[in-house]
C-alpha positions in Angstrom: 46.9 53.5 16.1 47.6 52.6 12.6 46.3 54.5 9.4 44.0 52.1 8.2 42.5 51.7 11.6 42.0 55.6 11.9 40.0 56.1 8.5 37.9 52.8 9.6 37.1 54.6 13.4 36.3 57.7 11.3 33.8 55.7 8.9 32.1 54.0 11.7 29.7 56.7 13.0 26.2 55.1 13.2 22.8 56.1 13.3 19.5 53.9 12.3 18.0 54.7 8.7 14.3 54.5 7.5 12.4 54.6 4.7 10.8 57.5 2.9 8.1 58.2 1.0 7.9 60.7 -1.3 5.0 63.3 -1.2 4.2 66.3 -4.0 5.1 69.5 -3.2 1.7 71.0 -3.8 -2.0 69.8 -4.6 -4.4 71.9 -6.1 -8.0 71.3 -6.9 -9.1 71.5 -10.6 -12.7 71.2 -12.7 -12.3 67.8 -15.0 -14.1 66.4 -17.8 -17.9 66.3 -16.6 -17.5 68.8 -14.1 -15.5 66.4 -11.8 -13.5 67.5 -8.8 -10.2 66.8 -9.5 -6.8 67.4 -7.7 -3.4 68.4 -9.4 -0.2 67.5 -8.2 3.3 68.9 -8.9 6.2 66.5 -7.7 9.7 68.7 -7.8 12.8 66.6 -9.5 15.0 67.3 -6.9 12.7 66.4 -4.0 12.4 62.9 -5.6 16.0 62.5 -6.6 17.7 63.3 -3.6 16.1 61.6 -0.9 18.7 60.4 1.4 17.2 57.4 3.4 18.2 54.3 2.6 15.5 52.2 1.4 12.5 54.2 -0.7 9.0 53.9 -1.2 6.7 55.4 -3.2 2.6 55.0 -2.5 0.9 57.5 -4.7 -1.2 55.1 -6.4 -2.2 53.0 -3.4 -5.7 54.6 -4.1 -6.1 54.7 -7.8 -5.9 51.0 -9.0 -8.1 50.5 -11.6 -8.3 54.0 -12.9 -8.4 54.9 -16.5 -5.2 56.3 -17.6 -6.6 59.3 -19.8 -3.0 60.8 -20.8 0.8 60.0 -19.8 2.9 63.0 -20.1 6.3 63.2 -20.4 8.7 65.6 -18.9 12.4 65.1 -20.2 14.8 67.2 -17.9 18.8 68.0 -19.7 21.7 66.9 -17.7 22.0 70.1 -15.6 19.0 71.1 -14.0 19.1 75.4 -14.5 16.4 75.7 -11.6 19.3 75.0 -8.9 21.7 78.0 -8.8 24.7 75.7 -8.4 24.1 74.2 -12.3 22.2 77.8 -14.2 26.3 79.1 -15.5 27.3 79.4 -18.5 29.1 76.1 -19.3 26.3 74.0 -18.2 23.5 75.8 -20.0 26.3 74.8 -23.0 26.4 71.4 -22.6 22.6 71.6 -22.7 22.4 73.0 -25.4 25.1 70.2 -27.0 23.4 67.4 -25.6 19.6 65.9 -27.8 17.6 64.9 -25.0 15.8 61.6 -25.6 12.8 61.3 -27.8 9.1 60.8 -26.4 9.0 58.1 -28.9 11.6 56.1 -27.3 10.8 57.0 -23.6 6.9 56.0 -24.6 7.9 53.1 -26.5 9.6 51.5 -23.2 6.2 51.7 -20.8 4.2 48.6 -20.4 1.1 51.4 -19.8 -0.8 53.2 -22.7 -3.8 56.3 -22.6 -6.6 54.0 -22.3 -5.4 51.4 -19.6 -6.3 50.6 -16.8 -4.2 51.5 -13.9 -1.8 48.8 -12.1 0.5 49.9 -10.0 2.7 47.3 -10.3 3.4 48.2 -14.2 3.7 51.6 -13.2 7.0 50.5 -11.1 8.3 47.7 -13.6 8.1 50.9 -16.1 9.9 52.8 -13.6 12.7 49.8 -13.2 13.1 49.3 -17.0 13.6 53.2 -17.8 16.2 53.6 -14.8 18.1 50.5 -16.4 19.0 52.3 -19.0 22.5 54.0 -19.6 21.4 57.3 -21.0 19.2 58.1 -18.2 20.5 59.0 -15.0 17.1 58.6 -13.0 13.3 58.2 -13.8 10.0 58.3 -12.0 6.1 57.8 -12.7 3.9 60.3 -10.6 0.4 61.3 -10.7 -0.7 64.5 -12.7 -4.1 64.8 -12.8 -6.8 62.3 -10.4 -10.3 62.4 -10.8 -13.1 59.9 -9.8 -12.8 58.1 -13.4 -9.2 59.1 -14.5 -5.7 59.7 -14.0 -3.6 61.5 -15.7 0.4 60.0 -15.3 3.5 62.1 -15.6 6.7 60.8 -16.7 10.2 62.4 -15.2 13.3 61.5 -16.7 16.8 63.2 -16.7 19.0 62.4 -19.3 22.9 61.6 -19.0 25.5 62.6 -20.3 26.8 59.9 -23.1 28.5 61.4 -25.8 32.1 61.7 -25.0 35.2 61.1 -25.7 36.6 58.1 -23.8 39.6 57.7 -21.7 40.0 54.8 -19.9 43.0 54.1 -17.8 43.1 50.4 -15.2 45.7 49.4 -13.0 45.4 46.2 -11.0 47.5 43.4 -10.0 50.6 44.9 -11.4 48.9 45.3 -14.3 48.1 48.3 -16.9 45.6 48.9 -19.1 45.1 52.5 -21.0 42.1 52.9 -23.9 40.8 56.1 -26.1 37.5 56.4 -27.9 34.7 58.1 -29.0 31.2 57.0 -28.1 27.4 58.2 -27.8 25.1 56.1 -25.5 22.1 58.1 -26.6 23.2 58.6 -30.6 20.6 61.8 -31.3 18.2 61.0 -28.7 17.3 57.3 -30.0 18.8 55.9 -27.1 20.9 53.6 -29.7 24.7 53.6 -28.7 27.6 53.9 -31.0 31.4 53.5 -30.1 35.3 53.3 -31.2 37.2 52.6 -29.1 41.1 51.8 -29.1 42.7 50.0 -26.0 46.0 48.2 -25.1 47.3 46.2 -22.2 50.3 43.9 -21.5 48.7 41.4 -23.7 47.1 42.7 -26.8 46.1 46.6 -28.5 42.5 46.6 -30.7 40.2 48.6 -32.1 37.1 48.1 -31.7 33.5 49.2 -33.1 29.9 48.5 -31.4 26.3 49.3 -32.1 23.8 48.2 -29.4 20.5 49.3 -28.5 17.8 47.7 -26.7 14.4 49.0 -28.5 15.9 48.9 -32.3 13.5 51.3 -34.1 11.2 52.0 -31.1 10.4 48.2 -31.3 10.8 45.5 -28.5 13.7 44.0 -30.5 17.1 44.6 -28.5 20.3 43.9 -31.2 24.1 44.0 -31.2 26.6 44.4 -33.8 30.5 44.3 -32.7 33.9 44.1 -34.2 37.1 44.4 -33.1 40.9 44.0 -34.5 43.3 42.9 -32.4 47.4 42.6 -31.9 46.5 38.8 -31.8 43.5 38.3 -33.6 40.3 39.8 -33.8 36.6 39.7 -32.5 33.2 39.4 -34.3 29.6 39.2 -32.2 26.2 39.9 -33.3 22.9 39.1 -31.9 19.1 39.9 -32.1 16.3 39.3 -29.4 12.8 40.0 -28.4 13.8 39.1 -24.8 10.9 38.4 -22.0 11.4 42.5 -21.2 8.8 42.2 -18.7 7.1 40.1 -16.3 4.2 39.5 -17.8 6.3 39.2 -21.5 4.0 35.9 -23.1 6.9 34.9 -25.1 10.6 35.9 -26.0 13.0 34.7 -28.7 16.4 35.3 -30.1 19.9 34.2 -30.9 23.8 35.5 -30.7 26.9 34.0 -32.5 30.5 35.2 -31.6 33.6 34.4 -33.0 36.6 35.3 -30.8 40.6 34.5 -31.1 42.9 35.9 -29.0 46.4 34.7 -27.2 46.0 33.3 -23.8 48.6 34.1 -21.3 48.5 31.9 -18.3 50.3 33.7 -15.2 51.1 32.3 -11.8 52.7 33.9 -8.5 53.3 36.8 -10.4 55.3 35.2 -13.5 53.8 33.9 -17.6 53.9 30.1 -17.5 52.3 29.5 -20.5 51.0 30.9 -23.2 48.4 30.0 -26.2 45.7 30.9 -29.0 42.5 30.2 -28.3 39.5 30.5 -30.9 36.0 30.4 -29.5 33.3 30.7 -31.9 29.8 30.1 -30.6 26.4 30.8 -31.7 22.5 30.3 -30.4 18.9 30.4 -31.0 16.1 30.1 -28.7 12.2 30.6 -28.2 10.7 30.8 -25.1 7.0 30.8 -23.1 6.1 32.5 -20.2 3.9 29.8 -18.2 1.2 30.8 -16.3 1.6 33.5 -13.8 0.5 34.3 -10.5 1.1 37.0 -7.8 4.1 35.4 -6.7 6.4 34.1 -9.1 6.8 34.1 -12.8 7.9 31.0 -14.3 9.5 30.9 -17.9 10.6 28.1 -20.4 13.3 28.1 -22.9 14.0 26.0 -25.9 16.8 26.0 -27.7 19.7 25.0 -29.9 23.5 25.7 -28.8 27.0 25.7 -30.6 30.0 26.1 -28.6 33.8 25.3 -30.2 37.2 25.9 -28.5 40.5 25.9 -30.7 43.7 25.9 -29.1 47.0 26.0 -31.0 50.9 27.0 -30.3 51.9 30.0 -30.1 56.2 30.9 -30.1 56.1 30.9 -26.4 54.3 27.6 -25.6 55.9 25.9 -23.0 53.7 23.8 -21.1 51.4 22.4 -23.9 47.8 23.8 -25.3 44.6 22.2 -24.2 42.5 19.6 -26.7 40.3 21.2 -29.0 36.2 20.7 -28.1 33.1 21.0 -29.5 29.6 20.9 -28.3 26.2 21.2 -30.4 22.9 20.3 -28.2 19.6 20.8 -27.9 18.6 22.0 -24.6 15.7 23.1 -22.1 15.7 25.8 -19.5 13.6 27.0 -16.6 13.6 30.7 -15.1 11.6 31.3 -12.1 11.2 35.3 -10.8 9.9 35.9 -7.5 7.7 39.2 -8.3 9.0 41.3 -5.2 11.5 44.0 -6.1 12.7 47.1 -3.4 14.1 50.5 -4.4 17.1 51.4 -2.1 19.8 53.9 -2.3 23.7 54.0 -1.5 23.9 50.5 -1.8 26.2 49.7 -4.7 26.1 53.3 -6.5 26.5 56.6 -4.5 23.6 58.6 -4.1 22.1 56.8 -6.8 18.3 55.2 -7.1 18.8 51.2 -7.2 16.2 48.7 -8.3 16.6 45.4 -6.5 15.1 41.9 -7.1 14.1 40.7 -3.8 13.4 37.0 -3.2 14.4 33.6 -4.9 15.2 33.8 -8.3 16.5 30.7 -10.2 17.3 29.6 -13.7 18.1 25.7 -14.6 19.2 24.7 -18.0 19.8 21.1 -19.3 21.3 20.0 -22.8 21.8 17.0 -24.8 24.6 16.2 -27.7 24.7 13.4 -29.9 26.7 12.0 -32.4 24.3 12.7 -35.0 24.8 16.3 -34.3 28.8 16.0 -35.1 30.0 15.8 -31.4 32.9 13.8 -31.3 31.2 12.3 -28.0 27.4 12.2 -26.5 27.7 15.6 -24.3 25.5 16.4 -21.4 25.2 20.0 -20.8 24.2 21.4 -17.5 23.9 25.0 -15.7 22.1 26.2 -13.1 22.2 29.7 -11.3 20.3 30.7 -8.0 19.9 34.0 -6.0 17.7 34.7 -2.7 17.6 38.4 -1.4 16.6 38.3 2.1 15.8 42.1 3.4 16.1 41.4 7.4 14.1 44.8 9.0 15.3 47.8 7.2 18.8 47.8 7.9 20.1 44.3 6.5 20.1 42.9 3.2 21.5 39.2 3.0 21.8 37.9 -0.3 23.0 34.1 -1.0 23.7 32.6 -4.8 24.9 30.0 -6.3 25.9 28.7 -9.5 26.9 25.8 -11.6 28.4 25.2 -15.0 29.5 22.2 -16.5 29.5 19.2 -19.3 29.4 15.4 -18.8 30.7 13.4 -22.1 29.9 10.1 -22.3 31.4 6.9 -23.6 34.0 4.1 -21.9 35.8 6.5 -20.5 33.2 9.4 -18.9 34.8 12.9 -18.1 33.1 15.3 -15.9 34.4 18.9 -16.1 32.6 22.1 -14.4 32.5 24.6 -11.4 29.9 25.3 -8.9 30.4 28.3 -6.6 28.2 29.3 -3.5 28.1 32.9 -2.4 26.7 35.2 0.7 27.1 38.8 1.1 25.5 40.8 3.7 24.8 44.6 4.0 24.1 46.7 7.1 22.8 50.1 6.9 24.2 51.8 9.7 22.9 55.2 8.7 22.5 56.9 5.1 25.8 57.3 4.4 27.5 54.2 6.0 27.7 50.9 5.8 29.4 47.5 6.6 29.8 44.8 3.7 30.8 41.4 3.5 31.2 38.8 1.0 32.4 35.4 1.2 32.9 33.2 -1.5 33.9 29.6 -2.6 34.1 27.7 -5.8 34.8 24.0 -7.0 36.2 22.9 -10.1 36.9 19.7 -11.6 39.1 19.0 -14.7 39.5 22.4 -15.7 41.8 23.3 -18.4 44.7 25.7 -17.6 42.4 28.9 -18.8 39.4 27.6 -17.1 41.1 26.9 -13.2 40.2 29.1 -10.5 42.6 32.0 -10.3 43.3 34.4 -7.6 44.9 38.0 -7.4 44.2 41.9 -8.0 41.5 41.4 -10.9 38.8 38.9 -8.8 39.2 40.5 -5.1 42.7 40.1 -3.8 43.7 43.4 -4.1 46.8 43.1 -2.4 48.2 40.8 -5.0 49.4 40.6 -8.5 46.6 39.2 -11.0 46.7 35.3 -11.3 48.6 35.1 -8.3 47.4 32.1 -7.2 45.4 29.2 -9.6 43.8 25.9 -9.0 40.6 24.0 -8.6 39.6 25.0 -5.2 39.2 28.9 -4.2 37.9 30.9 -1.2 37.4 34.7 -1.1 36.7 36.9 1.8 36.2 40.7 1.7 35.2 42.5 4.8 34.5 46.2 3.7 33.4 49.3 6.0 31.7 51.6 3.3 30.7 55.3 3.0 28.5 57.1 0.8 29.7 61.2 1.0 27.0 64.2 0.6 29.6 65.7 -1.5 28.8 66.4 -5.0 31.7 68.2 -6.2 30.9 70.6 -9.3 27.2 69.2 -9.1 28.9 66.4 -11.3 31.4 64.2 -8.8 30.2 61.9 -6.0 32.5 61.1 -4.1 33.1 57.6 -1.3 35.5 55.9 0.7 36.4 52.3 2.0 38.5 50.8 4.4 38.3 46.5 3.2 40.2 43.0 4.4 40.8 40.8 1.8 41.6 37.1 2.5 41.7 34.1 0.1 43.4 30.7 -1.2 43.3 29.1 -5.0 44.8 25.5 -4.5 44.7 22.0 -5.9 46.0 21.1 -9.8 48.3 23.8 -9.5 50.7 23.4 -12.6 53.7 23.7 -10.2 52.6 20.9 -7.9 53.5 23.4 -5.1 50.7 24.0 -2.5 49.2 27.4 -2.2 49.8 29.3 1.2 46.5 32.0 2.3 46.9 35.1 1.3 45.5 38.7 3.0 45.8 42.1 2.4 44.2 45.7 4.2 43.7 48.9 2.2 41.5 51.9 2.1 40.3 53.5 -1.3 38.7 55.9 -3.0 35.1 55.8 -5.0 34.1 58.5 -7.2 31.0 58.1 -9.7 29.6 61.1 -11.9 25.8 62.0 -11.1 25.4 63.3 -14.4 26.5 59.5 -16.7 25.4 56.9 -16.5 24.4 54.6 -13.9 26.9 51.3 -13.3 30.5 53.5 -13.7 31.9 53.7 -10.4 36.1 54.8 -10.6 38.1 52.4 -8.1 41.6 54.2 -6.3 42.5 51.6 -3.9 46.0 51.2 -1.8 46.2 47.5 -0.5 49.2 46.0 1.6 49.7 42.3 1.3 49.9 40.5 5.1 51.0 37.3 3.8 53.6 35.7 1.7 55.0 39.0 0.7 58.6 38.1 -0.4 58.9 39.7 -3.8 55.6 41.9 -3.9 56.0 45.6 -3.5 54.4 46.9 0.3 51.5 48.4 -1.8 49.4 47.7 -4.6 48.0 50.2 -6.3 44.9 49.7 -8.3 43.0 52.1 -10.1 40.1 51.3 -12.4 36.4 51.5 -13.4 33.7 48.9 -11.8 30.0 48.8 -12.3 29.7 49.1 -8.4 31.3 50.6 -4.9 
């Protein structure tokens, strides 16, 4: 029996998985205000954070709806928790004492509930889902303290993770190497504002770069950017400022980016450069938008706004095949977002042993714009894009998710050009147990009168893994990746989580090839290696994966080997 199909037997034990509910360890009885009979709870972290079923739910505040909230505290745990023997040494108690644990402020500034509000459980889990977004916590959770007749008192658990490091990155894909070094701090002394330098270089291009970012800019609702970066072959610029729609029942949002970007293109095919360009994009935006009326349902918002987007292209000294023409696009536009207001909490789905917020339902976002002369286009544009997800949980053992997603212009005149791509999209999970499961994603895109660094490519970067980056280009492109997963209970130093994977790749990029020769399919088989720290933050999940190319494999070495960093398994 070959390798691959050994590991894969091994991964496939199965057993059914269920949900969970957390309960608190203990409940006591207390005296309130007014001589009330009151009961006191006491939730333990670790019973909340390591629940190993699947899919979670949480009901403490079924029965309190409506309650006054008479006091939210807050309970900010370090990065090592000294209560389990396996983290109380010496080197962990230091980097506790290294680390500034968030501010109250900040936490408190980030909940959609104040002392004095009513209670409504569904802001108590929105809170829950916005303070587990961010980087510099590693978990968070909203429990009862205190319930009396009248009142409840809320309790706010977060752990913080670690952020300020140095930073070594190292990515290998496709035949392809990319090393970086850097200093950052996610959580710069406990504001939960993020600073960075970094310095990174590939076979393209070395920078440095610098980035501010935080999403609550003085304890406000005001989420800003500030980036800059020198590069080998030019250099980047973005800032932007927004009081986004950071909940669902945000009335109104507004905000704007620009960007200024140059950099050399390299455009790579079957493994060789076949051109090569500069490209300059500078764009910039401002918006306002209303949140339209809500119900229990959905939540439906409007967007208005004005958009700039500019391409240069010009030679570089090894241009052989020609640079695209130079565009410009300034509309007006509308958009649309509709939220379907159903959201599930599941675990070992895309991070290991990890607490995952997902947004169930149909969510869709539609945007329309319009470019005249007058607004110094060189021809009428009509911008279009359009973006749609449905999350189907099937029982508790199936998640089906299908998208889709369209982007594209329409410039009038006597001579009309259409260019755009719209791609459609299903993956499906199975829970075979807590720790294993089957995954499979199958993708296909369309693309009409792309330029060379807009066509559909193919290879070790985008899901190939058995192939060189770029390997294949065109306007057409399939994807299929057939994955057996597992989620280990090892937690190596109380720090690593560890996976595995067994995956089949298949795919095909044809049509408008620059060659004029037609693409074959391509497949590889490989197994790999996940490891994600428990105590950084969420969305850093380290790729080791060793794929074999079944197809068209004159030329390619028997295995690729790609290691890298990806916001999921």
């Amino acid at each position: 029996m070959p390798k691959w199909w050994r590991l894969a037997y091994l991964l496939s034990s199965c057993c059914l998985p269920g949900m969970v509910q957390a309960t608190p360890v203990s409940k006591d009885s207390v005296a309130g205000e007014g001589g009330q009979a009151c009961e006191h709870f006491q939730y333990e972290y670790r019973d909340l954070a390591e629940q190993r079923e699947s899919r979670l739910v949480f009901d403490a505040f079924n029965e309190h709806e409506g309650k006054t909230i008479r006091r939210i505290q807050f309970d900010s745990r370090a990065i090592f928790d000294e209560s389990d023997p396996a983290e109380n040494n010496w080197l962990y108690r230091g980097f506790n004492r290294l680390h500034i644990n968030t501010r109250e402020p900040v936490i408190a500034s980030q909940l959609l509930l104040q002392e004095g509000d009513s209670l409504r459980q569904k802001l108590v889990a929105e809170s829950e889902r916005i303070l587990r977004s961010r980087n510099y916590l590693t978990s968070a959770y909203i429990v009862p303290d205190v319930v009396c007749p009248d009142y409840i008192d809320l309790r706010v658990i977060t752990r913080d993770s670690w952020v300020t490091e140095p930073e070594l990155t190292f990515k290998h894909e496709g035949g392809e190497t990319e090393s970086g070094i850097g200093l950052k701090d996610g959580n710069f002394l406990g504001t939960g504002d993020a600073i960075a330098l970094r310095y990174s270089q590939n076979i393209e291009r070395s920078s440095v770069g610098y980035e501010y970012k935080t999403d609550h800019f003085m304890k406000t609702r005001l989420a800003t950017r500030l980036y800059y970066a020198q590069k080998s072959d030019g250099e980047d610029k973005a800032f932007s400022l927004e009081r986004p729609f950071y909940s669902l029942e945000t009335p109104w949002a507004a905000g704007g980016f620009t960007e200024d970007v140059a950099e050399v293109r390299t455009i790579r095919e079957a493994g060789e450069d076949i051109n090569e360009f500069r490209h300059r994009t500078r764009d910039s935006e401002i918006y306002f938008g209303v949140a339209a009326r809500a119900d229990e349902r959905f939540t439906r918002r409007w967007r208005l706004g004005i958009t700039r987007e500019e391409d240069i292209f010009s030679a570089s000294d090894e241009t052989v095949l020609g640079v695209p023409e130079n565009r410009k696009g300034n509309y007006g536009w509308l958009g649309l977002e509709v939220i379907e207001n159903r959201f599930a909490t599941y675990k070992n789905l895309n991070q290991i042993q990890r607490t995952e917020d997902v947004a169930m339902g149909v969510n869709y976002r539609l945007r329309l714009g319009y470019g005249g002369s007058q607004l110094g286009n060189d021809r009428d544009l009509i911008r279009y894009q359009a973006a749609y997800s449905n999350v189907i949980g099937v029982g508790e053992h199936h998640i089906l998710r299908l998208l889709g997603d369209l982007d594209g212009r329409h410039y009038k005149g006597p001579n009309p050009i259409d260019s755009g791509v719209v791609g459609l999209e299903v993956n499906y999970n199975w829970f075979r147990d807590d720790q294993n499961r089957w995954y499979l994603n199958l993708r296909y895109d369309i693309g009409e009168n792309l330029e060379q660094f807009e066509q559909l490519t193919l290879g070790g970067a985008n899901g190939l893994r058995g192939y060189p980056v770029d390997y294949q280009r065109g306007n057409r492109r399939y994807l299929l990746n057939i994955e057996r997963r597992y989620f280990s209970d090892l937690h190596l130093f109380n720090i690593v989580r560890m996976g595995a994977v067994a995956f089949f790749d298949a795919g095909r990029s044809w049509g408008g090839q620059i060659d004029g020769e037609p693409n074959p399919h391509l497949s590889n088989v490989g197994i790999g290696l996940r490891f994600s720290s428990s105590k950084t933050k969420v969305g850093n999940v380290l790729h080791i994966d060793f794929a074999a190319p079944l197809a068209e494999r004159g030329g390619l070495d028997s295995t690729q080997v790609l290691i890298k960093a990806e916001g999921e398994f």
